[in-house]
C-alpha beads as a LAMMPS data file, in Angstrom:
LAMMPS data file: protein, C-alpha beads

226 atoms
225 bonds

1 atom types
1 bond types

-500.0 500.0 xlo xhi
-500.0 500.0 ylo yhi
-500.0 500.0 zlo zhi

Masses

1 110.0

Atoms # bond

1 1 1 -162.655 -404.384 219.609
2 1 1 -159.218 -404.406 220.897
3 1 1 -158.231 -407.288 218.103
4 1 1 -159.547 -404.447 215.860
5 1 1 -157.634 -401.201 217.473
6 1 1 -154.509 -403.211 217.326
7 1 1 -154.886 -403.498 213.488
8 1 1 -155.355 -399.797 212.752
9 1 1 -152.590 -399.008 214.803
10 1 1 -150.625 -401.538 212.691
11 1 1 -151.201 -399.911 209.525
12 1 1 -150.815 -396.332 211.277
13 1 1 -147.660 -397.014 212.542
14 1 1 -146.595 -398.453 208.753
15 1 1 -147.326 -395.243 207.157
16 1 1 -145.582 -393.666 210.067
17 1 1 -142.130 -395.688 209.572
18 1 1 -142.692 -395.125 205.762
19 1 1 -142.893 -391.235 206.563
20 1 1 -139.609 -391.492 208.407
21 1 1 -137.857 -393.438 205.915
22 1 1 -139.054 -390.890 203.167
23 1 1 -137.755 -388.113 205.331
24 1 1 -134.228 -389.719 206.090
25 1 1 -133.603 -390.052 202.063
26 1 1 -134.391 -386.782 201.714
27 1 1 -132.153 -385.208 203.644
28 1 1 -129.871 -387.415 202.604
29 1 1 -130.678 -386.519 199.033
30 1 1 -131.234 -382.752 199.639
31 1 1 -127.589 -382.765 201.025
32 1 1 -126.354 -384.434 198.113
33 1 1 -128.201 -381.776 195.922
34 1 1 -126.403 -378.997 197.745
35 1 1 -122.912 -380.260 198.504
36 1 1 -122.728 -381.798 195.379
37 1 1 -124.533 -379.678 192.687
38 1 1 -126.660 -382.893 192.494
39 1 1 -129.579 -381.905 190.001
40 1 1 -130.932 -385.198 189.950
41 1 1 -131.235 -385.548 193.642
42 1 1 -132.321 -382.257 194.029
43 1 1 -135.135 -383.097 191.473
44 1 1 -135.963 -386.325 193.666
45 1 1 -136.311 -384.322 196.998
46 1 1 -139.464 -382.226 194.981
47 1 1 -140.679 -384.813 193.287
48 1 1 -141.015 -386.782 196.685
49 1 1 -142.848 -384.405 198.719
50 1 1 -146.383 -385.214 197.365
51 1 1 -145.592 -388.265 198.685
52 1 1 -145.235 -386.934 202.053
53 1 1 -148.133 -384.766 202.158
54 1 1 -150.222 -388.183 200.688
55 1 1 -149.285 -389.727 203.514
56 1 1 -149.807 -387.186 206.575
57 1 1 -153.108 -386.893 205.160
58 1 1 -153.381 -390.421 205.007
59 1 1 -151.675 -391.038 208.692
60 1 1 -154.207 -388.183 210.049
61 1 1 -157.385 -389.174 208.720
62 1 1 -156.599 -393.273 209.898
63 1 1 -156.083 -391.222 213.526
64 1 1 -159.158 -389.186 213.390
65 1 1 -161.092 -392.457 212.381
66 1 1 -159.716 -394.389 215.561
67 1 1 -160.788 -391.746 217.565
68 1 1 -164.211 -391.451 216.808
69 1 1 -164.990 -395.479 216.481
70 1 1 -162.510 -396.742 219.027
71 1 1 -162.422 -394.196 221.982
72 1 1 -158.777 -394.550 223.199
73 1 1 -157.815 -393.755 226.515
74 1 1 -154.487 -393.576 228.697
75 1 1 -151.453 -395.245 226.790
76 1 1 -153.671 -396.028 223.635
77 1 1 -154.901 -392.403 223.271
78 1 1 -151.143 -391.262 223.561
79 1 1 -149.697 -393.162 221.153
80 1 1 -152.681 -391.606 218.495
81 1 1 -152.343 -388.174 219.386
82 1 1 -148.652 -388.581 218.866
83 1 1 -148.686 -390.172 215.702
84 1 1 -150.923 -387.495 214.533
85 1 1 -148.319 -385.009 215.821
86 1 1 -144.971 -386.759 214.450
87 1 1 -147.158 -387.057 211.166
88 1 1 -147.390 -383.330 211.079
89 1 1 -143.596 -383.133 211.692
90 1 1 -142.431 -385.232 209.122
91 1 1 -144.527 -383.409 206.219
92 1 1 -142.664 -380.221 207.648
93 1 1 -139.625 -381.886 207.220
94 1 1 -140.141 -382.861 203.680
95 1 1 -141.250 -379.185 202.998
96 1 1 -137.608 -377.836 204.564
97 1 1 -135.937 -380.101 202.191
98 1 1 -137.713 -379.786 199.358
99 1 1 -137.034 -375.618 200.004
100 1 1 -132.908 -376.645 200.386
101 1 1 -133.500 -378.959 197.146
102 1 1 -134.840 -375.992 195.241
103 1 1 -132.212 -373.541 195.952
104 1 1 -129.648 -376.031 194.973
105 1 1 -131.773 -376.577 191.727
106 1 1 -131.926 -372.699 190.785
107 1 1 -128.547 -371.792 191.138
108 1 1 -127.187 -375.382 189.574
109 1 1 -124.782 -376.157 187.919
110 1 1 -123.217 -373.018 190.131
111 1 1 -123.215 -374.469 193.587
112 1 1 -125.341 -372.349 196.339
113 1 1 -122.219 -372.217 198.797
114 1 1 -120.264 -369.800 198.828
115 1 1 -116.453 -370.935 199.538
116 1 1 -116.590 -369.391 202.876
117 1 1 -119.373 -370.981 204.069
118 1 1 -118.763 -374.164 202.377
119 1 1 -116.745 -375.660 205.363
120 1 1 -119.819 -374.759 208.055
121 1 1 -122.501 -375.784 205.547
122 1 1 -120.946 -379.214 204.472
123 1 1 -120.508 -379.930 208.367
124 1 1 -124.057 -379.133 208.928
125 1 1 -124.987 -381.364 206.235
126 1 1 -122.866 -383.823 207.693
127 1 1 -124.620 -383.867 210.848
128 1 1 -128.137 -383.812 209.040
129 1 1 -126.992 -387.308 207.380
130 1 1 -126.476 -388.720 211.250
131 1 1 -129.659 -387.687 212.261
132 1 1 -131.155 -389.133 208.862
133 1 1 -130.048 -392.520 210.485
134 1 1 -131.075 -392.118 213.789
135 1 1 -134.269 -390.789 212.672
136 1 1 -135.575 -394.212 211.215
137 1 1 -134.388 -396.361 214.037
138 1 1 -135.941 -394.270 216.737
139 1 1 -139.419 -394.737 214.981
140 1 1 -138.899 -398.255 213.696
141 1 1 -137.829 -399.368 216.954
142 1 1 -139.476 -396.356 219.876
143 1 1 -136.262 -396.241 220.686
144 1 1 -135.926 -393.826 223.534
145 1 1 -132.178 -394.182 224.072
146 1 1 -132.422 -392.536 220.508
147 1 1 -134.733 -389.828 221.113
148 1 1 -132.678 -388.478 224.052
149 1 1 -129.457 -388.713 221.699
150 1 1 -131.317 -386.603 219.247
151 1 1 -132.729 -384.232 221.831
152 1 1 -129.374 -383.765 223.825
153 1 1 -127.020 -383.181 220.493
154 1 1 -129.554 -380.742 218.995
155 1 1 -127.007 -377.799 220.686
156 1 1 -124.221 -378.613 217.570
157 1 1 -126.413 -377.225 214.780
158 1 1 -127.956 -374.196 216.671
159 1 1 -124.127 -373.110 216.992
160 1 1 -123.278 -373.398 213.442
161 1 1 -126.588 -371.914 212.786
162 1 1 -125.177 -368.946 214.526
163 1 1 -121.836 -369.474 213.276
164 1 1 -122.955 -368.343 209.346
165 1 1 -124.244 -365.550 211.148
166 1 1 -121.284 -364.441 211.881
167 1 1 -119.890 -365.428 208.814
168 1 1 -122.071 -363.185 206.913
169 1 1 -121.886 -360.238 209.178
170 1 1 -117.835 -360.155 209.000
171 1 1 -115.653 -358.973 206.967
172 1 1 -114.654 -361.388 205.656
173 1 1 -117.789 -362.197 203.523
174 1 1 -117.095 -361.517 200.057
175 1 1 -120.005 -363.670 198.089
176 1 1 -123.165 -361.718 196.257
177 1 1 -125.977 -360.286 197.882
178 1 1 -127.796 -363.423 196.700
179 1 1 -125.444 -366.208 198.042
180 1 1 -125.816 -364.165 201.476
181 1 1 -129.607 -364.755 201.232
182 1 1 -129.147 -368.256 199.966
183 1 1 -126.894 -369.335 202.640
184 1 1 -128.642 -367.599 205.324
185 1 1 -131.848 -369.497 204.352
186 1 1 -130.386 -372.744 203.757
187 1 1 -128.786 -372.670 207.384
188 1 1 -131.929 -372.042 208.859
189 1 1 -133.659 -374.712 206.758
190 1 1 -131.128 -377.667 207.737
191 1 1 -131.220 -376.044 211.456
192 1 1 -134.885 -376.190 211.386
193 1 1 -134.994 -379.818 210.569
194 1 1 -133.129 -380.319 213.227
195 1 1 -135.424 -378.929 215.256
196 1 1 -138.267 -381.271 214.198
197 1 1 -135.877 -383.695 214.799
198 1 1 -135.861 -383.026 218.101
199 1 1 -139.903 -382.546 218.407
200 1 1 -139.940 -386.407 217.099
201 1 1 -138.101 -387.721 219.382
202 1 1 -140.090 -385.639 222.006
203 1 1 -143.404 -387.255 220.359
204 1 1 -141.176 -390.997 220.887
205 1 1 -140.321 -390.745 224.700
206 1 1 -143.762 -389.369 225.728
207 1 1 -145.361 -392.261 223.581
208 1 1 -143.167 -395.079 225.437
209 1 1 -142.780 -393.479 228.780
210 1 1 -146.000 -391.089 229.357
211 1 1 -143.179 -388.025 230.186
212 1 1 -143.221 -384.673 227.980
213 1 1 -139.415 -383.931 227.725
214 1 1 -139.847 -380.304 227.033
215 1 1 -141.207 -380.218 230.415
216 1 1 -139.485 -380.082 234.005
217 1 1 -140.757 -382.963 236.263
218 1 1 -142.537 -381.354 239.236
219 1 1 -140.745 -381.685 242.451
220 1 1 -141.414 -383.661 245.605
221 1 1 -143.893 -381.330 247.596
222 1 1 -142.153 -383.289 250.449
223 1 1 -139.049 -382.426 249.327
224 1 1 -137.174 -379.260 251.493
225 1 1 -135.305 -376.893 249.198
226 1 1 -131.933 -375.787 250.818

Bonds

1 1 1 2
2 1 2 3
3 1 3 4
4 1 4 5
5 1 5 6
6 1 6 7
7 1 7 8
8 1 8 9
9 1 9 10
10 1 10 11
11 1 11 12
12 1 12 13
13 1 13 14
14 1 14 15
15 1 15 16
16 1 16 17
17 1 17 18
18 1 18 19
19 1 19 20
20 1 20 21
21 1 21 22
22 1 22 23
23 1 23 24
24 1 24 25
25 1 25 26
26 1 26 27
27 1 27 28
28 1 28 29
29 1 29 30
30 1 30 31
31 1 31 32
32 1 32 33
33 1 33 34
34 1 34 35
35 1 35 36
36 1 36 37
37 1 37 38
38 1 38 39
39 1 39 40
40 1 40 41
41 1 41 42
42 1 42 43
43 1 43 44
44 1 44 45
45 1 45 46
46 1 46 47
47 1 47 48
48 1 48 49
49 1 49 50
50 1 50 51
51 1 51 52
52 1 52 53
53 1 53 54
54 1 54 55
55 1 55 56
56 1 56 57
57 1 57 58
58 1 58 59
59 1 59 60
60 1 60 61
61 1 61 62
62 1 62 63
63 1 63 64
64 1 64 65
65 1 65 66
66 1 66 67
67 1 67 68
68 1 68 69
69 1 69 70
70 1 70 71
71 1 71 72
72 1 72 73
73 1 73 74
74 1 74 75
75 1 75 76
76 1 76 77
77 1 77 78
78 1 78 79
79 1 79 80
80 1 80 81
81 1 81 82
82 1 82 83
83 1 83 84
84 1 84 85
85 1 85 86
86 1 86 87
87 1 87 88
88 1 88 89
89 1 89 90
90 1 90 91
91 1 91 92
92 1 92 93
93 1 93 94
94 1 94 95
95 1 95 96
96 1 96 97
97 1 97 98
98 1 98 99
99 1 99 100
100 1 100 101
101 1 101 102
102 1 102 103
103 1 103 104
104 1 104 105
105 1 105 106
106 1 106 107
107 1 107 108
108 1 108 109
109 1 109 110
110 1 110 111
111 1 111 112
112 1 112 113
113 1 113 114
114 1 114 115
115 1 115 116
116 1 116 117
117 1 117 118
118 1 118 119
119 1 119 120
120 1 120 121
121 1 121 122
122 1 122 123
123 1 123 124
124 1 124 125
125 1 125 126
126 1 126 127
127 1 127 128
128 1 128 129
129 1 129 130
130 1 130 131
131 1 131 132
132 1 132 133
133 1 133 134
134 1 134 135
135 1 135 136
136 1 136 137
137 1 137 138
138 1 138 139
139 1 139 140
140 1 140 141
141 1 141 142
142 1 142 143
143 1 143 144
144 1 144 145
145 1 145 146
146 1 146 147
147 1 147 148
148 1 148 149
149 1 149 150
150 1 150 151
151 1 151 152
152 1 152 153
153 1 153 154
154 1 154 155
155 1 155 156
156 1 156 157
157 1 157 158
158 1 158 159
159 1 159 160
160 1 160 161
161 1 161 162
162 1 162 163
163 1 163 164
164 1 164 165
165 1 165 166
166 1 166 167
167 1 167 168
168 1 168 169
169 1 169 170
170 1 170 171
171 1 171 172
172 1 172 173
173 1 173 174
174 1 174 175
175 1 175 176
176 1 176 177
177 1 177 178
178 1 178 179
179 1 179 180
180 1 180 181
181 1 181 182
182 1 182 183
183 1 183 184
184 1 184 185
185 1 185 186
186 1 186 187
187 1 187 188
188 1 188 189
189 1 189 190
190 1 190 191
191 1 191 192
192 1 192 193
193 1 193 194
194 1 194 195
195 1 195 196
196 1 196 197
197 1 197 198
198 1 198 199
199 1 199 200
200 1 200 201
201 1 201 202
202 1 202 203
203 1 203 204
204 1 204 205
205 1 205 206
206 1 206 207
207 1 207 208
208 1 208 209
209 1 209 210
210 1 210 211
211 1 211 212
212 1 212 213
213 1 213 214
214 1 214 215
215 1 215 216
216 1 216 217
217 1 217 218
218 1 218 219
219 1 219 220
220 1 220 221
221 1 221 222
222 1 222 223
223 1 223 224
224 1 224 225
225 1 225 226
């Protein structure tokens, strides 16, 4: 039976890397679209999404059947529920980009950035590229030194996040009602990736190490408080 689990995980964890891999060229292609006035990439990012959702579905269901004919438990059952979870993540993912792919399609060949927010934008994309990167070797590899990279630099794009708010709300914003909208949605889009970004690696150390990062560990009853 355990010859057999080890299989399924195999192929679960395949889909899983191919997920991630799908997800870094999209960003990578959905910043392209944007930066770029890429219609071609930004035409690839849509396109590729059914691919995504094929395989959550896929990933999910191959979970779902491990769990009813092999009856995990401890590190085994972790590693399942997690997949499921990162699974979940990454179709998200593919949505948000597919969403910055089609505003970069409907205003094309105009580009969706408005000069002053060009500078904030293109470094946000910039930083979605690195995490692109980081993204595949963390799952590839459960690489945990990764994850808490990912998890500790997630601070830079919730400030330029806030930074186009500002933008907007100054004076010095002359674009159109609708490249206000745009940006303002395309901001949160890329910072929202990052956020998932940040759930996977979350889903990567409590896989290898049994720890929830979003959690506090518990301290020492033991232990006196000064």
């Amino acid at each position: 039976m355990r010859v057999i689990f080890n299989e399924e995980m195999k192929a679960v964890a395949t889909n899983l890397e191919q997920m991630a891999e799908l997800v870094s060229r999209a960003m990578n292609d959905a910043g392209n679209a944007l930066v770029n006035e890429d219609l071609d990439a930004a035409q690839t990012v849509i396109d590729r999404d059914a691919d995504l959702d094929a395989l959550e579905a896929n990933t999910i269901d191959q979970c779902l059947v491990l769990l009813a004919r092999q009856n995990p438990v401890a590190t085994d059952l972790r590693e399942v529920v997690a997949t499921m979870r990162l699974a979940a993540t990454f179709e998200r993912m593919g949505d948000l980009t597919s969403h910055i792919a089609q505003i970069a399609r409907r205003t094309w060949p105009d580009s969706a950035i408005s000069e002053e927010s060009r500078e904030t934008i293109v470094e946000m994309i910039d930083f979605l590229k690195e995490l692109s990167g980081r993204l595949t070797t963390m799952i590839s590899k459960r690489d945990v030194k990764m994850a808490e990279s990912i998890i500790s630099g997630d601070d830079k794009l919730d400030k330029l996040h806030e930074k186009i708010f500002e933008l907007v709300e100054s004076k010095d914003w002359s674009g159109t009602r609708r490249q206000l909208i745009d940006i303002v949605l395309l901001s949160r889009f890329i910072e929202r990736i990052g956020d998932h970004c940040v759930a996977a690696a979350r889903q990567v150390v409590f896989i290898v190490s049994g720890f929830d990062p979003t959690k506090k560990p518990e301290p020492d009853k033991d232990t006196v408080v000064s």
